[in-house]
C-alpha positions as CSV (number, residue, x, y, z in Angstrom):
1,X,0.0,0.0,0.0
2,X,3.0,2.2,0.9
3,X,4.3,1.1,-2.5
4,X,1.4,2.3,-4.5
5,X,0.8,5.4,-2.6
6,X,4.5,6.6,-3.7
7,X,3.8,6.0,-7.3
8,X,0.4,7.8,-7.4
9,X,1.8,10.7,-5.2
10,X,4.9,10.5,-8.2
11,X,2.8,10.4,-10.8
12,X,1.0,13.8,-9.2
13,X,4.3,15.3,-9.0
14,X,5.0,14.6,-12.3
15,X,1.4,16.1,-13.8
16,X,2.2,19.5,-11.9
17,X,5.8,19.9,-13.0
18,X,4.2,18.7,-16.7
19,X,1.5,21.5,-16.4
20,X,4.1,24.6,-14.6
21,X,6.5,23.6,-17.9
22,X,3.5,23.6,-20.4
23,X,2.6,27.2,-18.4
24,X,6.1,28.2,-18.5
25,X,6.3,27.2,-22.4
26,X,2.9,29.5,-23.1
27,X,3.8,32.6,-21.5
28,X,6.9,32.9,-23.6
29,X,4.5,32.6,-26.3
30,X,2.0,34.6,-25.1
31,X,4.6,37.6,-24.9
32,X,6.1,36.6,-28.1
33,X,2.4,36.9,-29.7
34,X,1.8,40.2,-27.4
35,X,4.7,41.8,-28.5
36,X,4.6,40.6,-33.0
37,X,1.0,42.1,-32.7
38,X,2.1,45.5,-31.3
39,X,5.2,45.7,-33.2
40,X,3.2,46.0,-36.6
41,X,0.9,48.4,-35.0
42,X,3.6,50.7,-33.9
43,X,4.9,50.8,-37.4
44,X,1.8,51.1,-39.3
45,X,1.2,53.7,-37.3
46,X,4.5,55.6,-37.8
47,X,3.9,55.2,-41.8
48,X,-0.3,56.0,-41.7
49,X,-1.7,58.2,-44.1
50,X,0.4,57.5,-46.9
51,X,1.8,60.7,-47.2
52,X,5.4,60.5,-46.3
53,X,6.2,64.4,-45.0
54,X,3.2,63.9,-42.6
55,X,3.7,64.5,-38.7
56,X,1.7,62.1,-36.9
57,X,1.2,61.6,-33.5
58,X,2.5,58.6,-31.1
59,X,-0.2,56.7,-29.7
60,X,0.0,54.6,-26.5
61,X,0.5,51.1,-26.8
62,X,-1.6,49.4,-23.8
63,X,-4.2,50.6,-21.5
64,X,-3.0,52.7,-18.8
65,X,-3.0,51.3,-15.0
66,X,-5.3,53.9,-14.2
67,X,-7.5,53.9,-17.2
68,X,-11.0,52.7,-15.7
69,X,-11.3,50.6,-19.4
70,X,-9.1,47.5,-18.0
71,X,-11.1,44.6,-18.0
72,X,-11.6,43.6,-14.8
73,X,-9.4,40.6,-14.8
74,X,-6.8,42.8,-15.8
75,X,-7.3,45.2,-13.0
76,X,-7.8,42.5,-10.3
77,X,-4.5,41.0,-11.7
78,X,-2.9,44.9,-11.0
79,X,-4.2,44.9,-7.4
80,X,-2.8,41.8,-6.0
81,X,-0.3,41.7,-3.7
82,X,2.3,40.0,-5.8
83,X,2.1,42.4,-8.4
84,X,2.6,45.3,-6.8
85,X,5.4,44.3,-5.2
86,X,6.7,43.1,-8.9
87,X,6.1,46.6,-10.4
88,X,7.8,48.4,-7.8
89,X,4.8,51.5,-7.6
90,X,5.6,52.0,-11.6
91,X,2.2,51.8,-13.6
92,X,2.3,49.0,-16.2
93,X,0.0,49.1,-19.5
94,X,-2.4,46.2,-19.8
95,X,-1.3,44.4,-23.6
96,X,-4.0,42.0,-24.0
97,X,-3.8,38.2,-23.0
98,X,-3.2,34.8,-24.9
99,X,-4.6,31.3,-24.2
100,X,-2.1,28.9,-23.1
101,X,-2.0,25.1,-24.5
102,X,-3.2,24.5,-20.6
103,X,-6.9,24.0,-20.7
104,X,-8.6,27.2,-19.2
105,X,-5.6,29.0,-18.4
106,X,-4.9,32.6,-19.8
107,X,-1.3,34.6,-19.6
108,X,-2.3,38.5,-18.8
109,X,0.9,40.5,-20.2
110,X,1.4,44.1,-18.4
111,X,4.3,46.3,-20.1
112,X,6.0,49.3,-18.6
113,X,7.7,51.9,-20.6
114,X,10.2,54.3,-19.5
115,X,10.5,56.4,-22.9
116,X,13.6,54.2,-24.6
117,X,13.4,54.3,-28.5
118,X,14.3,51.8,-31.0
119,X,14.3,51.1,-35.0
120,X,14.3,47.7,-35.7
121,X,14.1,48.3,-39.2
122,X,15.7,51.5,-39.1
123,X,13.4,53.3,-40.8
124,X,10.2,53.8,-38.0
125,X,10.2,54.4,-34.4
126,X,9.5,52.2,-31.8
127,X,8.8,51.9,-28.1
128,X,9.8,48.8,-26.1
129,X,8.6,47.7,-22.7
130,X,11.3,48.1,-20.4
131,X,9.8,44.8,-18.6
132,X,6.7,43.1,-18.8
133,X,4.7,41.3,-15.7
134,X,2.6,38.2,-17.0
135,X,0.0,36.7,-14.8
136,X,-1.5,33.3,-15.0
137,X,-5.0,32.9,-14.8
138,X,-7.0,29.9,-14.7
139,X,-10.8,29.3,-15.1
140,X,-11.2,32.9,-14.2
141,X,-9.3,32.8,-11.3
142,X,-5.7,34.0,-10.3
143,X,-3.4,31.3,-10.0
144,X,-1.1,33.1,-8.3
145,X,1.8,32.7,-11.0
146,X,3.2,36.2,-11.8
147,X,6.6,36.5,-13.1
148,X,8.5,39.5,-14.6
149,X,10.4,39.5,-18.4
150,X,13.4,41.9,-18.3
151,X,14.3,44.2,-21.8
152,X,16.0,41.0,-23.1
153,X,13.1,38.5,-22.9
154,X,11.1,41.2,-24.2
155,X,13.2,42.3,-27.8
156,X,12.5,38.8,-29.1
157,X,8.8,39.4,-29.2
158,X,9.1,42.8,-30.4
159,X,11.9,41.7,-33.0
160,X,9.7,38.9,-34.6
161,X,12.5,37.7,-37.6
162,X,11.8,38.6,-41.7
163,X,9.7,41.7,-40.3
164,X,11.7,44.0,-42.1
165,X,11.9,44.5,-45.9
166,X,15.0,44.8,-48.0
167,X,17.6,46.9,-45.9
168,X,17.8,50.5,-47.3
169,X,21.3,51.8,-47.7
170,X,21.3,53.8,-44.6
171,X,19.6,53.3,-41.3
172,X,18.5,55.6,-38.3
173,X,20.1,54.2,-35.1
174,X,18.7,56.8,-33.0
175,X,17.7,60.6,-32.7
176,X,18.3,62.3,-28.7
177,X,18.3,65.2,-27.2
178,X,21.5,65.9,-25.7
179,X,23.0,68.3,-23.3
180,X,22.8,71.8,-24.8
181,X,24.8,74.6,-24.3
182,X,22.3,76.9,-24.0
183,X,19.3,75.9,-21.3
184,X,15.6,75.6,-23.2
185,X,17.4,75.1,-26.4
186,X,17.2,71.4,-27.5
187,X,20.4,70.0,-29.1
188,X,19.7,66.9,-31.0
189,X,22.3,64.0,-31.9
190,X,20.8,62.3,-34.9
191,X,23.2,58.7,-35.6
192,X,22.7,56.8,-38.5
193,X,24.2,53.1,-39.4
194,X,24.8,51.4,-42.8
195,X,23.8,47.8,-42.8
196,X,26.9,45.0,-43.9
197,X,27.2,44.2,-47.2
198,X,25.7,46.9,-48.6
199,X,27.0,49.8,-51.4
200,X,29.7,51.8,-49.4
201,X,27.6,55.3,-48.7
202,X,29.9,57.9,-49.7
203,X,28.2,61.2,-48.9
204,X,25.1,61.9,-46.9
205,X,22.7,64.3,-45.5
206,X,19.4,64.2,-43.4
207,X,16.7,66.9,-43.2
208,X,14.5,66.6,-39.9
209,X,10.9,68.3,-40.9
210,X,9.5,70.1,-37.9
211,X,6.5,72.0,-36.7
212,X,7.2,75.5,-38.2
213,X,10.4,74.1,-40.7
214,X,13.2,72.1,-41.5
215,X,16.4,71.1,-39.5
216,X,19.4,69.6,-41.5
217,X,21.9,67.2,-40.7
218,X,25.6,67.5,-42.5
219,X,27.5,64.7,-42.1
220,X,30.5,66.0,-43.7
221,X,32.7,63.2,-42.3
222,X,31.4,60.6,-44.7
223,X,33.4,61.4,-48.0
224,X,34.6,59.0,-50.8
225,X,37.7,59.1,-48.9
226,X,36.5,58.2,-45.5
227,X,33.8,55.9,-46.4
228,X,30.1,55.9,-43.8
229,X,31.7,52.6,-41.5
230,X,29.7,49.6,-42.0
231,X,27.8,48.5,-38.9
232,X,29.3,51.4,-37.0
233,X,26.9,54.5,-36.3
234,X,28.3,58.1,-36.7
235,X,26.4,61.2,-35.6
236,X,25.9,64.6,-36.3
237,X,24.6,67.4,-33.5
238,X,22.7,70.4,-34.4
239,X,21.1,73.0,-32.5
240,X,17.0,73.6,-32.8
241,X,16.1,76.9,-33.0
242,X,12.9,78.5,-33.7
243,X,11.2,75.4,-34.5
244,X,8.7,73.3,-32.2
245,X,9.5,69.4,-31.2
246,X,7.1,67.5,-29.4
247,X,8.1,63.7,-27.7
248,X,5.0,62.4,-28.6
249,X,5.1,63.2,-32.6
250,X,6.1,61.1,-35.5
251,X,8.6,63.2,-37.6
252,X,9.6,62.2,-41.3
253,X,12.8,63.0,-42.4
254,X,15.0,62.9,-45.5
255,X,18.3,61.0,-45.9
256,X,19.8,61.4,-49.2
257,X,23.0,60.7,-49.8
258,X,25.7,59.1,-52.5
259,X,27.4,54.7,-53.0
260,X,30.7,54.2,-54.1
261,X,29.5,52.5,-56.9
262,X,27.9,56.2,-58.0
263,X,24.6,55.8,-56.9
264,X,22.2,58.6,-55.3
265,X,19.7,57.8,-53.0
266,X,16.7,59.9,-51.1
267,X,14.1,58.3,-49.6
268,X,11.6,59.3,-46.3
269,X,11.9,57.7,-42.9
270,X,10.0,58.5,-39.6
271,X,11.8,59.3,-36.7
272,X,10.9,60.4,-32.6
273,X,12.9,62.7,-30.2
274,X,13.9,60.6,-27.1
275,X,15.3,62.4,-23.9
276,X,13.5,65.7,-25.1
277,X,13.8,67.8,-22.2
């Protein structure tokens, strides 16, 4: 009897590990799914309207912790105990939620953004959770599984693999507002990348378009000479006067430029301020 009650009590041992691993398995997926879906709408987005010198305006991926529009198993998910020690007293965006290959279970993914920038494709904007809480629920009911995905964990649902279209010659690697000299006046650092394996780029320019006019972008290092460094950013500051810049606008901006096979190039990309003081 002793005998028999070991295996059974093994055997239950072995059905919860089996089910934690099959919950473990789905909530990668589920952020994986989270994250594809709200890639493509963050760059649709950044390219609506079709017309490419359009400003557009960035819109909030999520619903806010303290939108009243949370479905309630979202919100009840935000008020345990567990989670608010998790998020540290930062407000987390509800995603959505995926189904799990568990029957009745449901992965809830919360994302929390702290303004960092990316262009995965180089050519559009986008904002990445810096971590995202996931909480398991099962028939309706919390199952007291939350767990926390850091940055890394987090890129390889937002990075979903043959996302991007053919590389253009020139990429934007990021746009900043740096330190300025002179308080109130914003100093931006724009730095641009050139894919491997492409055309050497042997001149180019970018022109920012603003509320109220243009900013350009020399990069008078890059010269048939002294080739634009493949896989290596370089950057070019310029101070903003006069015009208006907004962190929560879409800006599209100009690179043209010159290959060392004799090429030209000039084509429209869309671009946001981060660290705009």
């Amino acid at each position: 009897m002793e005998k028999a009650s070991t295996k059974r009590s093994d055997r239950e041992e072995g059905r919860g590990l089996s089910i934690k691993k099959q919950l473990a398995i789905a909530a990668l997926v589920g952020i994986l799914l989270v994250g594809a879906a709200f890639y493509l709408v963050e760059i649709n987005d950044s390219t609506s309207g079709g017309q490419p010198g359009e400003i557009t305006t960035v819109s909030t991926t999520g619903i806010s912790c303290n939108d009243s529009s949370m479905p309630q198993a979202a919100q009840q998910a935000e008020n345990q105990p567990g989670f608010t020690n998790l998020s540290d007293g930062l407000c987390y965006n509800y995603l959505g939620q995926n189904t799990t290959d568990v029957q009745g279970a449901t992965v809830l993914s919360f994302g929390y953004y702290n303004g960092t920038i990316f262009y995965p494709c180089g050519v559009s904007p986008l904002e990445v959770p810096q971590s995202v809480i996931q909480d398991t629920v099962i028939d309706g009911q919390q199952a007291g599984k939350l767990q926390m995905l850091n940055s890394s964990a987090v890129s390889k649902g937002f990075y979903p693999q043959g996302s991007c279209s053919s590389a253009p010659p020139v990429h934007v690697a990021s746009l900043k507002d740096a330190e300025a000299l002179v308080p109130a006046v914003p100093e931006l650092n724009l730095t641009i990348s050139a894919p491997v394996g492409t055309a050497h780029v042997t001149g180019l320019t970018a022109v920012l378009a603003l509320d109220g006019g243009d900013q350009r972008f020399d990069f008078k290092g890059v010269t048939a000479a002294n080739p634009l460094p493949q896989g290596v950013g370089v950057s070019a500051v310029e101070i903003v006067t006069g015009l208006q810049l907004s962190p929560d606008q879409i800006y599209p901006m100009t690179l043209e430029g010159t290959l060392s096979n004799g090429q030209t190039f000039s084509y429209v990309v869309h671009v946001q301020i981060a660290d705009l003081h």
